[in-house]
SERO-4910 file (N, C-alpha, C, O; in steps of 0.05 Angstrom, whole numbers):
BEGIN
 pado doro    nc1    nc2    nc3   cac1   cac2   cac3    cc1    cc2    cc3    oc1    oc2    oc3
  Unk    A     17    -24      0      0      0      0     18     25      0     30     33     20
  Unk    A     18     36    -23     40     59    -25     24     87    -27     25    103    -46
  Unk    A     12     89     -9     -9    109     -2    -12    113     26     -7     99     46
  Unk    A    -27    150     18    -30    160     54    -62    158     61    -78    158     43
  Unk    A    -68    156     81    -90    155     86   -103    168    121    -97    157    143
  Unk    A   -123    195    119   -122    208    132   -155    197    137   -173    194    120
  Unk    A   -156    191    173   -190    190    176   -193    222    194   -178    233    211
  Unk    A   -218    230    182   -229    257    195   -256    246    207   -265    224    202
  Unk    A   -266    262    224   -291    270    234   -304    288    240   -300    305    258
  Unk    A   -325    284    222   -344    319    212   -347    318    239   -332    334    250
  Unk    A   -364    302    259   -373    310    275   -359    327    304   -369    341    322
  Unk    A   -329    314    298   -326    324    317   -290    343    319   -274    342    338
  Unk    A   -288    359    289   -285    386    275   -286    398    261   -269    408    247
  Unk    A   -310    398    264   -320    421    244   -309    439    247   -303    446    269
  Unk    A   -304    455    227   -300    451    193   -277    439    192   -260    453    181
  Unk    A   -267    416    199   -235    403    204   -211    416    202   -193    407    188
  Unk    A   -211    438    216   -190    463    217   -157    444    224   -135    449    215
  Unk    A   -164    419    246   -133    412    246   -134    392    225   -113    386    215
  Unk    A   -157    380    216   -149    358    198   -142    373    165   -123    365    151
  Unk    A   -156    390    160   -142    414    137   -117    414    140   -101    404    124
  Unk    A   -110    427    165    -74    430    178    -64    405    161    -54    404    138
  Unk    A    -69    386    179    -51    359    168    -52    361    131    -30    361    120
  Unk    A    -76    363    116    -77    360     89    -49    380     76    -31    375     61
  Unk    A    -56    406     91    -48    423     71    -11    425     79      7    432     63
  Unk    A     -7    416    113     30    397    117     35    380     87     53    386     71
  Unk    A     13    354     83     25    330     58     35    343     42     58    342     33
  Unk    A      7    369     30     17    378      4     36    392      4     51    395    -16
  Unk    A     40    406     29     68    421     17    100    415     32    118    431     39
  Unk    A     96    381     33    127    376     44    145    380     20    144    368     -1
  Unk    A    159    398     26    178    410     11    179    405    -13    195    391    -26
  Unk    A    160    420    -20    139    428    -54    142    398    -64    140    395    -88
  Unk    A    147    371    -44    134    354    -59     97    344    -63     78    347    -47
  Unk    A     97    331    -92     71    319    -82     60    296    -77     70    276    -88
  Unk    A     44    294    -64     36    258    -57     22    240    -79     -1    249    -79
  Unk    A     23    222    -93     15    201   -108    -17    202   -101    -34    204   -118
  Unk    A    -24    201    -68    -51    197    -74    -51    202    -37    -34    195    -22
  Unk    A    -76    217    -31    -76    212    -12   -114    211      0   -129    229     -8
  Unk    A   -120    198     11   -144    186     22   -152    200     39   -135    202     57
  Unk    A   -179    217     46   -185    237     72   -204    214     75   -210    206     53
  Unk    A   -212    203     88   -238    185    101   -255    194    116   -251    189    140
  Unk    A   -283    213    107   -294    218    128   -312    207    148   -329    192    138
  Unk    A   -313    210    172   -325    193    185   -351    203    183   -352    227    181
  Unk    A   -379    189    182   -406    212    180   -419    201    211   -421    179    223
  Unk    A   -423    221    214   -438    222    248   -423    227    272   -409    247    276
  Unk    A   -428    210    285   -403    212    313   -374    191    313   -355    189    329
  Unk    A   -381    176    284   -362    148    282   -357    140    301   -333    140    306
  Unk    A   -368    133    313   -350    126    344   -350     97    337   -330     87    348
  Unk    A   -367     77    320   -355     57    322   -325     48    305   -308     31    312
  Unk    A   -323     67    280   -305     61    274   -281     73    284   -258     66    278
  Unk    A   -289     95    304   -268    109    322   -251     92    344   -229     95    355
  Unk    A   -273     69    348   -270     47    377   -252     30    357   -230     22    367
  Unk    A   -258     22    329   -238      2    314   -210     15    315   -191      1    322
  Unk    A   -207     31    310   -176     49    305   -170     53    331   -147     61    332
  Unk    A   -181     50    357   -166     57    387   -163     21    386   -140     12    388
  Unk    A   -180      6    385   -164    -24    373   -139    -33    371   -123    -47    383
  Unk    A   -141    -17    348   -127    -26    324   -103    -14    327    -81    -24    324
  Unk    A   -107      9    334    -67     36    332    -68     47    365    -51     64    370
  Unk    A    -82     41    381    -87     53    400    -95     90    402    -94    102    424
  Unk    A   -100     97    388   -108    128    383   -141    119    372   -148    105    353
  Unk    A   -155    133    392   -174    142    379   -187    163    363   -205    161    346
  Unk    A   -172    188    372   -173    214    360   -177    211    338   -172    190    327
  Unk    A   -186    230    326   -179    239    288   -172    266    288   -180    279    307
  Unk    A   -153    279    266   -146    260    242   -122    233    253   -107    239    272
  Unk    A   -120    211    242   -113    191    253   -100    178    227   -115    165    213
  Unk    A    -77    181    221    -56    185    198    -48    159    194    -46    144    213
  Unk    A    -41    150    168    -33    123    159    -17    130    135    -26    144    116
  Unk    A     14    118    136     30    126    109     33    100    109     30     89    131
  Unk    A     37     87     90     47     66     69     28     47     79     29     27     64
  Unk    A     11     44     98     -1     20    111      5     22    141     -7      6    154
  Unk    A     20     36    152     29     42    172      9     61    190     -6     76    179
  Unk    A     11     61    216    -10     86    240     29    102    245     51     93    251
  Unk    A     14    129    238     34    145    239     26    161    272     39    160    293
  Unk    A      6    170    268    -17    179    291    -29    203    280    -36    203    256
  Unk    A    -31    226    298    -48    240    293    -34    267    286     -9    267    282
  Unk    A    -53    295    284    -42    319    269    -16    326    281      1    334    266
  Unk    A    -10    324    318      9    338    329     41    317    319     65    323    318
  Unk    A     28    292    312     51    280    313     60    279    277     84    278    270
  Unk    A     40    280    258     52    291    230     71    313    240     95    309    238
  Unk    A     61    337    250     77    375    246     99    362    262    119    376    258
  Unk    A    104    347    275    126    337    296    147    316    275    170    311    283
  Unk    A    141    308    255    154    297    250    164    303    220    180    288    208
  Unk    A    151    331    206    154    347    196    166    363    205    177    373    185
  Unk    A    172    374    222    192    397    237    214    382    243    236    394    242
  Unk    A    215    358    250    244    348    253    259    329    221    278    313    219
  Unk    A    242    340    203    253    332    187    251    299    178    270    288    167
  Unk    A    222    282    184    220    259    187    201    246    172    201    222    167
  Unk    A    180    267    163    160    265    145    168    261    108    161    241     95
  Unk    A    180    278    100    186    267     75    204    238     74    203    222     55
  Unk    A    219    234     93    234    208     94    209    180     93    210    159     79
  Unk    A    193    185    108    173    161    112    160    165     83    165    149     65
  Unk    A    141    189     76    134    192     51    141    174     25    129    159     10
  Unk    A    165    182     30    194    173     10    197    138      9    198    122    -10
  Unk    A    199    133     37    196    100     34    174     86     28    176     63     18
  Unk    A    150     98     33    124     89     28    122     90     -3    108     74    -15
  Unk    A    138    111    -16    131    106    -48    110    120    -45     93    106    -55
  Unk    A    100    140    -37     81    156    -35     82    191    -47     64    206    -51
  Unk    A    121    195    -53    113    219    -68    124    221   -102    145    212   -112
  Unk    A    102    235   -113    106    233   -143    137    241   -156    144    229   -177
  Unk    A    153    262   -143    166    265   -145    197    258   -120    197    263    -96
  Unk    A    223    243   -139    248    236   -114    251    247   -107    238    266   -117
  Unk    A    268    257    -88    291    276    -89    315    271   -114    320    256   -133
  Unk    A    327    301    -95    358    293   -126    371    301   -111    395    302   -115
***
């Protein structure tokens, strides 16, 4: 799975001001762009599929981040791993951006 995949929930931010955040970090890690990336919205309160993902990655929160097939976690820990310079590296292994580096 060489794809990102972001779950949101309308219900619970509206208008998804941090899950936007996270979208608009992918698109502009260092003017690369992503192959494809998946927003999933949840409709209602999702809580059941909210209870599958605290399961499953232990985070229940959204947005609740997945690169290559992988639980990355959530918005604080994308900008965290983007600021230390850690995000295009995973990107990059996932086969997830359209363009290499050089």
């Amino acid at each position: 799975m060489n794809e990102c995949a972001v779950f949101v929930n309308e219900a619970c931010c509206p208008p998804l001001e941090s899950c936007a955040f996270c979208l608009v970090l992918f698109s502009s890690t260092n003017n690369k762009f992503l192959k494809s990336l998946h927003v999933l919205i949840l409709e209602g309160d999702g809580s059941k599929i909210q209870a599958a993902l605290a399961e499953w990655t232990g985070q229940r929160t959204v947005p609740n981040v997945f690169i290559g097939g992988k639980h990355i976690g959530g918005c604080d820990t994308v900008v965290e791993k983007h600021q230390g310079g850690k995000l295009v590296p995973l990107l990059r292994d996932a086969g997830a951006l359209a363009l290499a580096d050089k």
